[in-house]
N, C-alpha and C positions, 0 to 999 in steps of 0.2 A: 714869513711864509709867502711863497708866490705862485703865481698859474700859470700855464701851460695850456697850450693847444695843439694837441695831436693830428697831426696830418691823417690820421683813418679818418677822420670827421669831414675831409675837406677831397673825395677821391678826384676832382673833376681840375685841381688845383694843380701847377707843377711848383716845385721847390721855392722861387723865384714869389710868385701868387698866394702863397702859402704864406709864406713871410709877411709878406704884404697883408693878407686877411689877420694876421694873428695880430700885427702893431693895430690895424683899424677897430680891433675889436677891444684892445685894450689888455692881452695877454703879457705878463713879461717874459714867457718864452715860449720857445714851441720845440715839440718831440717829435721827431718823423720817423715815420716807416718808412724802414730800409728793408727794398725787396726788387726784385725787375717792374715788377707793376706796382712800387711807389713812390714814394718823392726822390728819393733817394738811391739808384742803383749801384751800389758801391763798388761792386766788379769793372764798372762803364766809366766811373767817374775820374778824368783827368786833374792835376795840380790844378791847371789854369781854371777850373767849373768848381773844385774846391775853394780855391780863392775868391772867383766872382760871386758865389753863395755866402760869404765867412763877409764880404765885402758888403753887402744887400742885408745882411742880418745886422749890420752894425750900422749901416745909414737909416734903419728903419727901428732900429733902440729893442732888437729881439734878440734875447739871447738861447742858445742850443741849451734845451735844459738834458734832453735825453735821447738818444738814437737807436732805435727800435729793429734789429737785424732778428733776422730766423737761426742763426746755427744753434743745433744741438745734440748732435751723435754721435757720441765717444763709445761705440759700441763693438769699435774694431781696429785697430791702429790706422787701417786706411779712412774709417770714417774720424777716430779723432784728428787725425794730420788736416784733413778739410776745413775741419769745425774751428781748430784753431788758425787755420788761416786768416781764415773768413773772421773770427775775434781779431786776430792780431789788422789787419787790414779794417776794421771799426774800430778800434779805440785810435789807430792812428789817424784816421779821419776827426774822429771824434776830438783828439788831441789838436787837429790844424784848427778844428771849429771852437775851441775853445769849450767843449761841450764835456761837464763833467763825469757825464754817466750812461755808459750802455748796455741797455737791456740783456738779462743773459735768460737763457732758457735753460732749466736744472732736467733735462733729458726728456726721455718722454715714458709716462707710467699710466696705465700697465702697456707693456710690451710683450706681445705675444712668444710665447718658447722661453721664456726668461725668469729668472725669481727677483723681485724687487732687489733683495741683497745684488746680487751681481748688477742690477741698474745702476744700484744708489753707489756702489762701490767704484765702477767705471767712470760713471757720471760723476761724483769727488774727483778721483785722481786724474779727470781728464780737466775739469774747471780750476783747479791749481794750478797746474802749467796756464789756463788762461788766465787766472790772476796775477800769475808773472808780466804774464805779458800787457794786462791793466798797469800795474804797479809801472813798467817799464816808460808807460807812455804817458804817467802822472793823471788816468781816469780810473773810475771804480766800474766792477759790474755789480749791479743790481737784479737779484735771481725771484722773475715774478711770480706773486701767488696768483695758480691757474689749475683748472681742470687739466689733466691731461700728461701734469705735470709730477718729478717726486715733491715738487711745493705746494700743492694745494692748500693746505690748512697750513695755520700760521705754525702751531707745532709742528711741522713739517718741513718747514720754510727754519727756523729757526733750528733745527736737528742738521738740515744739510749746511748753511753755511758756518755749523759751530765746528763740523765736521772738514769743513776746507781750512776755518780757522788765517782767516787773512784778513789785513785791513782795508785789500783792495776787492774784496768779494761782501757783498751786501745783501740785501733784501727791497724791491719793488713792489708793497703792500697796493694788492686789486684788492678790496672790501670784498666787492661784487661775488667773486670767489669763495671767500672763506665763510661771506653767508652763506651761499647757497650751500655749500659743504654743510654747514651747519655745527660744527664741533665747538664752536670758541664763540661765546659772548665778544660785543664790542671791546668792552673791556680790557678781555683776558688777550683775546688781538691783540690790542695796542702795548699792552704791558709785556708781551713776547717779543712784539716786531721792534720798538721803536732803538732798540740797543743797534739794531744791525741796520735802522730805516735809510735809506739812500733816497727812494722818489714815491710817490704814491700816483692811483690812476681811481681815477672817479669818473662812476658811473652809478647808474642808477637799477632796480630789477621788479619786475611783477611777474608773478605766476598767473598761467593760462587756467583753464579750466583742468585740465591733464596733471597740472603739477611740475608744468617745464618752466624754466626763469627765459627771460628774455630781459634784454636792455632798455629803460627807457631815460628821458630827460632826467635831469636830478630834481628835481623838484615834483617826480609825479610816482617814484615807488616806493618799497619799503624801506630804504632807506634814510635817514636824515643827515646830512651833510653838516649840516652847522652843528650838530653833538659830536660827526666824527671830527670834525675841526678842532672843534673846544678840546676835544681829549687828545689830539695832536700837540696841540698849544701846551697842556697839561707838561705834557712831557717832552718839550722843551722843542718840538720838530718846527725845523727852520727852509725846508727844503722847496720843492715845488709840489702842487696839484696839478695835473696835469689832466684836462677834460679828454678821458678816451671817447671821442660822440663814435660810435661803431655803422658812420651813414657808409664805409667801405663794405660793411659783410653784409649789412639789411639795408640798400639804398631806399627801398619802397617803404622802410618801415620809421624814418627818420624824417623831420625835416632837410630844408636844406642849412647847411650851416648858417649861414648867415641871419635866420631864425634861431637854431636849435642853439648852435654854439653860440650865439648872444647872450641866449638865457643862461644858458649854462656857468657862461661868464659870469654874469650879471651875482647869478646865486651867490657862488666861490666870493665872488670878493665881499658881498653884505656878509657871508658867513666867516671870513678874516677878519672882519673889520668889526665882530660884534664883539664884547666882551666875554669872558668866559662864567656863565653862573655860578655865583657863590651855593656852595653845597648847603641845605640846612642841617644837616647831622655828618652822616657818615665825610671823611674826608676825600681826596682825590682820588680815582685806585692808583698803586702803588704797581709799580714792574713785579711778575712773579719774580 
């Protein structure tokens, strides 16, 4: 198992500084958000910026663990033709970078005027063609669980990519998510997700006084990181943790990295490096 550092954590960073903070910190990869205002603007970016970035990650021993793009609107043939552009043009990025896995976003729900069915339906037959197009360029998409999303819950997550049914279409386990959701013990999570697991993103949550979550360091909400670790390890996940620090959407609510993301580091690897406790009764949970 290895970590990752997400450029949301680092907004103040360009691509090049990024890289450079993730080897300092002692990360073995980093995931960037790809967007006009992040590390990455994939529409802007030339061979020759591809290469000097692919060049810079590899003098500095960082590898692309994941590439973080926005498309997601298969709701119209002019908006699917965009979406898969915009995929086809990230995996082949993602392909020069040597970078195994790009983010996909499984639509967006609820959609106003719409019935899930026709989401979840469009949104399927539109992420097979972009599974072609993963498949084509020798990366995977990983479809995250998120509010917002048809993945929210890991039964959900697990529903939509049985239903694309490809080897190049995955799952990107956010915990943070499918707590708040609340449907699915740890457990029953990790025994859904980890058949389809391509990456995970770690973070941390507390509720307000209101009952709203909000993200904090991993070491300070309800979370426990080293249980969800050990129950990775369980079942058999070899992939990356990838520290989502969120100092891009709540800069006043974060450290600066070079605090937050230390610690954050710091946790991730004591919780790889512990052993996993021997059960006294009951045995490991098993995959439903």
């Amino acid at each position: 198992m290895k970590i990752a550092g997400h450029t949301m954590g680092m907004p103040k960073l360009d691509i090049f500084e990024a890289i450079s903070f993730c080897a300092e910190i002692g990360y073995d990869g980093i995931e960037v958000r790809c967007a006009e205002n992040g590390q990455m603007h994939l529409e802007a970016l030339t061979p020759d910026e591809i290469a000097r970035i692919r060049d810079h990650a590899t003098e500095k021993g960082v590898q692309f663990a994941c590439l973080t793009p926005y498309y997601r609107d298969f709701m119209t043939d002019a908006a699917t033709s965009a979406t898969l552009d915009g995929i086809r043009l990230a995996c082949g990025i993602a392909r020069e970078l040597g970078c195994p896995t790009v983010r996909a976003i499984a639509g967006q729900w609820p959609l106003e005027g719409h019935e899930r069915t026709e989401v979840f339906a469009r949104t399927v037959s539109g992420m097979k063609e972009a599974g072609l197009i993963a498949m084509d360029d020798g990366v995977r998409l990983a479809c995250e669980t998120h509010k917002g999303y048809l993945t929210w819950s890991a039964q959900e997550a697990v529903e939509f990519v049985t239903a694309i049914d490809m080897d190049s279409v995955g799952i990107l386990w956010d915990h943070y998510w499918v707590h708040v959701r609340g449907e699915e013990t740890l457990d029953e999570a990790v025994g859904m997700l980890t058949p389809w697991l391509l990456h995970v993103h770690a973070k941390n949550v507390k509720y307000d006084t209101e009952g709203n979550p909000h993200a904090v360091l991993l070491n300070e909400g309800e979370l426990d990181w080293c249980l969800i670790i050990n129950r990775l390890k369980t079942f058999g996940y070899e992939g990356y943790i990838s520290d989502e620090y969120e100092k891009f959407w709540r800069p006043e609510e974060f450290p600066e990295p070079e605090v937050g993301m230390k610690a954050n580091a710091e946790l991730l690897r004591e919780c790889i490096q512990q052993e996993p406790p021997k059960p006294s009764h009951d045995p490991a949970p098993q995959p439903l």
